[in-house]
C-alpha positions as CSV (number, residue, x, y, z in Angstrom):
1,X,-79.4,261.3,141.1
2,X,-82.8,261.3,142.2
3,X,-82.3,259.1,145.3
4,X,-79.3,261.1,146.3
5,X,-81.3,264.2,146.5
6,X,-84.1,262.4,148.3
7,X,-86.6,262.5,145.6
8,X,-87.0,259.0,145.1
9,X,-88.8,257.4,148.0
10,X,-89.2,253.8,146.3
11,X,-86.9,251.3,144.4
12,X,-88.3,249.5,141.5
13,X,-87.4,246.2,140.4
14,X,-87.9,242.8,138.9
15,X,-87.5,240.7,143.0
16,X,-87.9,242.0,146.1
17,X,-84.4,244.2,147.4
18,X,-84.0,242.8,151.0
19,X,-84.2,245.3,153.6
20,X,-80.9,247.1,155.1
21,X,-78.1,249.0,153.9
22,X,-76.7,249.6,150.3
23,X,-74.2,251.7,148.1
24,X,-76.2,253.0,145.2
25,X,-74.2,253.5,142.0
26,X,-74.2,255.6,139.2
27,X,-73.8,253.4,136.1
28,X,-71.0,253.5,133.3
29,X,-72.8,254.4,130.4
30,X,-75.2,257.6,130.5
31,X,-78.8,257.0,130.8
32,X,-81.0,256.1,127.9
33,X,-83.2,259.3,126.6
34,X,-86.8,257.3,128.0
35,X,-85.4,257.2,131.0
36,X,-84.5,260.6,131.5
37,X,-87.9,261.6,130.5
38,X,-89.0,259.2,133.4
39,X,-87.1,261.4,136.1
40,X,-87.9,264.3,134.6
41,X,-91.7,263.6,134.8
42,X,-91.7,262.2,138.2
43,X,-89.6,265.4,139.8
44,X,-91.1,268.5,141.4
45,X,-92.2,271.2,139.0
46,X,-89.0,273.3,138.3
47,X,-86.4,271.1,139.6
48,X,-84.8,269.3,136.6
49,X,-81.7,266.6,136.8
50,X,-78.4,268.1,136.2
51,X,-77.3,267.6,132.5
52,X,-75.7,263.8,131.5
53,X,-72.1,265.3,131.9
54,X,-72.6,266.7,135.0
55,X,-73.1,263.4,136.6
56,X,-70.2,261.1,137.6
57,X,-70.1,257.8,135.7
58,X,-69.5,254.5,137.4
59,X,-68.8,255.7,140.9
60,X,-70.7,254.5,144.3
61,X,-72.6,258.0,144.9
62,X,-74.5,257.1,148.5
63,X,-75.5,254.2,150.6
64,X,-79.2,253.8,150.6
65,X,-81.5,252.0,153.6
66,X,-84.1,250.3,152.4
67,X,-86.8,249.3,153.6
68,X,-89.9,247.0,153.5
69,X,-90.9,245.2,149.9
70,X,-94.1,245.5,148.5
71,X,-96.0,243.9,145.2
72,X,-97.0,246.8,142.8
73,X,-100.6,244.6,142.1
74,X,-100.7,243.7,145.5
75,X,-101.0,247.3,147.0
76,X,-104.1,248.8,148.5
77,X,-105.0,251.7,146.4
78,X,-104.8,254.2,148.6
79,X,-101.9,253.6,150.3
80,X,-99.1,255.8,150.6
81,X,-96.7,253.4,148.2
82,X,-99.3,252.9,145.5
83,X,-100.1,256.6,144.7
84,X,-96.0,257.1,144.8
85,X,-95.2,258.6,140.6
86,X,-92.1,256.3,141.6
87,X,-94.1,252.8,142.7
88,X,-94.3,251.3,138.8
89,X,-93.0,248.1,140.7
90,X,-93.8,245.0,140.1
91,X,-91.3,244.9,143.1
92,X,-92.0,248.1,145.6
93,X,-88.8,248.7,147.8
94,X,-88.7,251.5,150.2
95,X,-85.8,254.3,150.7
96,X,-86.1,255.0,154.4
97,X,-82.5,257.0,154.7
98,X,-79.9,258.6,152.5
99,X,-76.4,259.0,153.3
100,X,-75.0,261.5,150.8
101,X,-71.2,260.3,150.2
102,X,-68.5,263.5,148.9
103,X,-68.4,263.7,145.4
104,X,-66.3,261.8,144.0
């Protein structure tokens, strides 16, 4: 949800995502309750993610272009990726375009 409205600027994960062009999926089972307080926090004050049955399970919601990788530790400070609420890493990937795709 949060990369489909655009609020997500940076993937996390365990490897490097390799640049180009992906479908991002909403998973099967509804999100655990810590993460849900993770979007929550990292939003905008006074926008809040729609409520867990709201949100279509399992379905491809948008393709995503990402970007270049970068290592959470290896990061200069003040860079623009580092100070991101969404850069927790240890893998850095970039969101560079969003292409919203109809509700399923």
């Amino acid at each position: 949800w949060s990369i489909r409205k655009g609020y997500q600027k940076v993937l996390n994960r365990t490897y490097g995502m390799h640049p180009g062009w992906f479908a991002v999926h909403v998973g099967k089972q509804p999100a655990k309750v810590g993460v849900v307080k993770e979007v929550r926090s990292n939003l905008p004050a006074g926008v809040l993610p729609p409520k867990e049955d709201a949100i279509p399970h399992g379905v491809v919601t948008c393709l995503v272009k990402f970007g270049p990788v970068y290592h959470k530790h290896k990061l200069r400070t003040d860079s623009e990726v580092a100070n991101d609420v969404w850069a927790t890493g240890p893998f850095c990937t970039l969101i560079e375009e969003v292409v919203k795709l109809p509700r399923p």
